[in-house]
C-alpha positions as a printed NumPy array, in Angstrom:
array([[-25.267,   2.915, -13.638],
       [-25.753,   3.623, -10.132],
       [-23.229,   5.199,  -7.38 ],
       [-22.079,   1.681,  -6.08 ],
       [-21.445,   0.612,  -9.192],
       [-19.366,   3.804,  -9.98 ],
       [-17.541,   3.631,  -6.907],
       [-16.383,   0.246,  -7.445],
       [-15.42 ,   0.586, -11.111],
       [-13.658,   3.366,  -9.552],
       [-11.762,   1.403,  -6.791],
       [-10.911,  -1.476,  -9.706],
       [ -9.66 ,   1.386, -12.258],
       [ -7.159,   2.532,  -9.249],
       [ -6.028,  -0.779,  -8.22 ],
       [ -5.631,  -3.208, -11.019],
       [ -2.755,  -1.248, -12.8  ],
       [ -0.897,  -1.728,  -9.352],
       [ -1.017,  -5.681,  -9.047],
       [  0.526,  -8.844, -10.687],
       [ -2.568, -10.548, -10.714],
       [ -4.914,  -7.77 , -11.89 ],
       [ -7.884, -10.93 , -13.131],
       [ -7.688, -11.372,  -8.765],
       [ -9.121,  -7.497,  -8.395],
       [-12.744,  -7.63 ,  -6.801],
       [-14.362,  -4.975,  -5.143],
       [-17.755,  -4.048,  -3.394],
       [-19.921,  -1.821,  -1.335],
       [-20.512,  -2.058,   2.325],
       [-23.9  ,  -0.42 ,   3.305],
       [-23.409,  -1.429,   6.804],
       [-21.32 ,   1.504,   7.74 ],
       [-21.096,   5.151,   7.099],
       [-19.705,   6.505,   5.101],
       [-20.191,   3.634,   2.838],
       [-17.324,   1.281,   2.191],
       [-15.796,   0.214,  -1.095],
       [-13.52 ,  -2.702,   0.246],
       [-10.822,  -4.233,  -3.22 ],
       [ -9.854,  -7.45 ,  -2.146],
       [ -6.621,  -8.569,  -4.259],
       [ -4.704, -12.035,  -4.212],
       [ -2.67 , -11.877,  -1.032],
       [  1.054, -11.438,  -2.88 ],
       [ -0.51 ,  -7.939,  -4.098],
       [ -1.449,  -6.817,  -0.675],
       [  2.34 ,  -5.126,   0.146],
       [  2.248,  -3.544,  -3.343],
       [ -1.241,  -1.645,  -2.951],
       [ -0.257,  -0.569,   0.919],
       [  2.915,   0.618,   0.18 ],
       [  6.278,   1.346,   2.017],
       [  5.044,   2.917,   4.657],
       [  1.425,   3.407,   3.709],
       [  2.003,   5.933,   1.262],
       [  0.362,   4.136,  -2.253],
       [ -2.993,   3.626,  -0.187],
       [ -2.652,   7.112,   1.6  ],
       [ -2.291,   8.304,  -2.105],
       [ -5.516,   5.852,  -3.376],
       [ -7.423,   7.195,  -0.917],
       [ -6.461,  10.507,  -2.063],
       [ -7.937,  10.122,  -5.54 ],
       [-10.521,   7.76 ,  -4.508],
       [-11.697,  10.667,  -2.501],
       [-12.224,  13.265,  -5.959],
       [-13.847,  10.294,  -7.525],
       [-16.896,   9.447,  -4.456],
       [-17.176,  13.644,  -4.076],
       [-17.642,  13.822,  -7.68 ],
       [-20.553,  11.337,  -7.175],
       [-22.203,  13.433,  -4.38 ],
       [-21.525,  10.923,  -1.648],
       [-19.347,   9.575,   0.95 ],
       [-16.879,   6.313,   0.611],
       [-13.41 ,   5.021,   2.125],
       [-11.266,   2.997,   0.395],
       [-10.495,  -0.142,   1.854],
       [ -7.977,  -3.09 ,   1.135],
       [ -8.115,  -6.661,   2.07 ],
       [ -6.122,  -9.402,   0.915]])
């Protein structure tokens, strides 16, 4: 398994738990920018529940998203879209 597959498995393990319609949960790998970007797209109800009152579920996301890509030796932000 390589590190964009890790970092997306990753991204999905953190995220599905959080949604009502966890089967909507996708996620991939932008090469087009660095550091990379993992970018979870959910069903657009689940948006508001990943983001947070005021940002703070995705500030904390990021948070542990951020052990899991160092732990891989590489760079990636965590990004939502709906």
């Amino acid at each position: 398994m390589d590190v964009h597959e890790r970092l997306i498995l990753a991204a999905i393990h953190l995220v599905r738990p959080l949604v009502t319609q966890p089967e909507e949960v996708r996620a991939e790998v932008r090469t087009d920018a660095q550091p990379l970007q993992v970018v979870v797209t959910v069903h657009p109800d689940d948006v508001g529940r990943v983001i947070g009152r005021q940002g703070k579920m995705i500030r904390s996301l990021r948070t542990v998203f951020s052990l899991a890509e160092r732990s891989l030796g590489t760079a990636a932000t965590l990004e939502i879209a709906g």
